[in-house]
N, C-alpha and C positions, 0 to 999 in steps of 0.2 A: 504493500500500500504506500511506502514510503517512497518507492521509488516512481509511482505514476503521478501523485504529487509535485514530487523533483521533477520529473518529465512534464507536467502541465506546467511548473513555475520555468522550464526553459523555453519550454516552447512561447508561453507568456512574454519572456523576456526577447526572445527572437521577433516575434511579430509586430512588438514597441519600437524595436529600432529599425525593421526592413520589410511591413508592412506594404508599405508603397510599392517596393520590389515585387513583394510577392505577388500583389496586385496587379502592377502591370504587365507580369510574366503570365496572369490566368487570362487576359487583356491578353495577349497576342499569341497564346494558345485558342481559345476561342475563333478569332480572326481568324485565323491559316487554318484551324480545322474546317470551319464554318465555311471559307472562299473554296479551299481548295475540296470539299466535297460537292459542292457545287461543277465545280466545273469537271471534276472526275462523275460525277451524272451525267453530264453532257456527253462526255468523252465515252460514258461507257453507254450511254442510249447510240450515239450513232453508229459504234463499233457494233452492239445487238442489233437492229434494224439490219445496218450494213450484211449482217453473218446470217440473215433468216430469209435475204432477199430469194422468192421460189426463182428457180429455173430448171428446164427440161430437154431431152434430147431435141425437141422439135424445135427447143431455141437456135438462134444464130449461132456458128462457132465463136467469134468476138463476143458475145453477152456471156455467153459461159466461159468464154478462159478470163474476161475481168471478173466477172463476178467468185469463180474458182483461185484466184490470185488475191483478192481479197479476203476471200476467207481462208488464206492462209498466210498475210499479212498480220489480218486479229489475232490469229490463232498463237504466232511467234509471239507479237506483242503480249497477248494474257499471259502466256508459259511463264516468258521471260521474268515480267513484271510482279505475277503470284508466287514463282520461285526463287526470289532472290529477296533477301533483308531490305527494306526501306533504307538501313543505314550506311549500307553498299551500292545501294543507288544514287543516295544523295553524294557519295563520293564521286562517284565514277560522274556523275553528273555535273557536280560542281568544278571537283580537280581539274577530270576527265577530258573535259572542253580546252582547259589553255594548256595540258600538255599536250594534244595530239595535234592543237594549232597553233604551238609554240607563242602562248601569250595573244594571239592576233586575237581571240574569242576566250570571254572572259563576262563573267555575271556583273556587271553595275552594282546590282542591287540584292541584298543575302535574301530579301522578300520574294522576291519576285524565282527567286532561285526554289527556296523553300515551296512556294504555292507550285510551283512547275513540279515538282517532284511529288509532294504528297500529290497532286491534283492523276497524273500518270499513273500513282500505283494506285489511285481509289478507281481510277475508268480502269484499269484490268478486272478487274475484281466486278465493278457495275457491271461491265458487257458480259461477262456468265449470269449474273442476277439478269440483266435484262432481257437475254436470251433467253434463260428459261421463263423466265415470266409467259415471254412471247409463243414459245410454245406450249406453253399450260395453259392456252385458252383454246376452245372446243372449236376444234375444224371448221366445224357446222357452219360458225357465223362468218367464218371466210367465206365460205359457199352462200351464203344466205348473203352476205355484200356483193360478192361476182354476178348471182342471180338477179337484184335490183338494178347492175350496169354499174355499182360504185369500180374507182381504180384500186390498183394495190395503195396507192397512197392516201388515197380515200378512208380505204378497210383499217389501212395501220394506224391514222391520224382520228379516227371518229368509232371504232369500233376496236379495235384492239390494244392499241394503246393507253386507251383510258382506264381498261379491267389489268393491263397486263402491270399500270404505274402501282393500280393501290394493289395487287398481291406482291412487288417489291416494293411497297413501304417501308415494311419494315428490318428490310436490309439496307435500304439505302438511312434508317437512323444505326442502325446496325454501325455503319462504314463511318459514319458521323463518330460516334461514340469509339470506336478504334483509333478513328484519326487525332482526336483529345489526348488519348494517353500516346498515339506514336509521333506524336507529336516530339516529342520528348527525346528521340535521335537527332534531330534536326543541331545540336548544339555541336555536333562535330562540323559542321561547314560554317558556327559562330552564331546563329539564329539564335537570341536571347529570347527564348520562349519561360513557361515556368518551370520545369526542371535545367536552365540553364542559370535561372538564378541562383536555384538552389546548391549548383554544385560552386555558384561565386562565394553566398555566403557563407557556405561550410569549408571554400578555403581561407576564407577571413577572418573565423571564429574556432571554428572545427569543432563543432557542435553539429554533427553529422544526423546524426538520429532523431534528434527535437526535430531539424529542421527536415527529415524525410518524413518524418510524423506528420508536419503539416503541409508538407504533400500530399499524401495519400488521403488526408480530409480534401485537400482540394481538388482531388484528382476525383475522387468519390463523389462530391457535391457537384462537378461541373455534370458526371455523366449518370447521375440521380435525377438533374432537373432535366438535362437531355431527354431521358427515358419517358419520364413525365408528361412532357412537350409533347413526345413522336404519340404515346396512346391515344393525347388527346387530340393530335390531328386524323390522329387512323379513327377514333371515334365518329366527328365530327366529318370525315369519308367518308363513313357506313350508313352517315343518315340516321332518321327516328325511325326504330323497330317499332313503333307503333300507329299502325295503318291496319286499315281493312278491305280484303277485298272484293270489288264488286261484279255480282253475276248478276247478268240479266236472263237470264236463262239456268234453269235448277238440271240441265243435262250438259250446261258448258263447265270441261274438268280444266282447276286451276293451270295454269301455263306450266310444265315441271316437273308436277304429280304422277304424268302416267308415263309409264318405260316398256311395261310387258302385259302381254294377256296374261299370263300367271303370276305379275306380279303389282298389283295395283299402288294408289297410295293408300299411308295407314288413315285416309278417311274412305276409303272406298271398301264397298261391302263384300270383295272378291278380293281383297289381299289378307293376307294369313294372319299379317298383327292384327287388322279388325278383329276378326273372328276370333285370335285367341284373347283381345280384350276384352269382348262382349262376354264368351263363355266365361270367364274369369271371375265375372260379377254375379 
């Protein structure tokens, strides 16, 4: 007991003098996770689109060798990007640049470096979320949009994309809330985010532990309200469950309900749950 005491009265006394620090390091963690999932959405929405585009042998041979070169473009890019450390990236990207152009190309700006980086490894990671999205929605309604005369970009912009955004919702807070704490490699290329502070103040005090201590509250509280945030936009997605539907007709069956002659829905008086509900009673 004595010593989480002692541990509250350091952490107490670290926060009086480097408060600010700490503060603006949760400040520009926020920002770069926040930009660059953004833009790693973008990057990985057009990379899935790009990867699901149909083609067939009846196509042209040029629409199939671009579209087949493409998808195997995305496909090096995801590998690449999902299999290698973020903190090996940000070298080889940062370093990487002025040794292979001897200085000629070179980052301005550590910002601008950092967003390009996390921004790249969050679209490898989107374009498998968005891929599969895209294909876990039911054939049908592609066919049901070709049937009406809509285009493919019609079907993907007004029909598929909409169902395919909110079942990755909640990967893309997913990729949000990773990017908060990987954030946190970025201090090898100089990015004063908030674990860069941390490792400044602990070499200036060396109070190592108080001050990972309140870290990990701040690391906790940024991706608790994060979590928070995304249910309640996925909520506020799903609409009011409460509605009623209306038939004008007592033989028209809900949209959904019916799949098989022997297998009704559980309101219908020919499907087995009915029956064994009724007899139950």
């Amino acid at each position: 007991m004595d010593k989480l005491f002692k541990l509250g009265q350091d952490m107490a006394e670290l926060w009086s003098k480097y408060s600010a620090m700490y503060l603006n390091g949760v400040k520009n963690t926020l920002i770069l996770a926040l930009v660059a999932t953004v833009i790693g959405c973008v990057i990985g929405l057009v990379c899935g689109i790009l990867n699901t585009i149909p083609y067939s042998r009846s196509d042209s041979l040029p629409k199939r060798f671009v579209l087949k070169l493409i998808r195997v473009v995305v496909r090096i890019y995801v590998e690449v990007f999902r299999g290698t450390p973020m903190v090996l990236q940000a070298v080889f990207i940062f370093y990487g640049l002025p040794y292979f152009t001897d200085n000629a190309m070179r980052f301005s700006s550590v910002w601008a470096a950092a967003i390009l980086i996390v921004s790249i490894n969050t679209g490898a990671y989107m374009a498998e979320s968005v891929r599969g999205g895209i294909i876990s929605i039911d054939p049908g309604q592609t066919e049901g949009a070709k049937a009406i005369g809509m285009t493919h970009v019609q079907t993907m912009l007004y029909v598929i994309l909409p169902q395919a955004l909110r079942n990755i919702l909640p990967q893309i807070g997913n990729n949000f809330i990773i990017n908060v704490k990987d954030t946190s490699v970025m201090f090898i290329i100089s990015f004063t985010e908030f674990f860069a502070f941390h490792r400044y103040i602990t070499g200036v005090n060396n109070m190592y532990f108080p001050s990972a201590a309140i870290e990990m509250i701040g690391y906790l509280t940024m991706t608790l309200i994060a979590s928070f945030l995304l249910r309640w936009v996925e909520k506020k997605m799903d609409g009011n469950d409460s509605y009623e539907l209306v038939q004008a007709d007592q033989l028209t069956m809900t949209a959904g309900t019916y799949n098989h002659p022997e297998k009704g829905s559980p309101y219908d008086e020919r499907s087995r749950e009915f029956n064994e509900t009724r007899g139950g009673r």
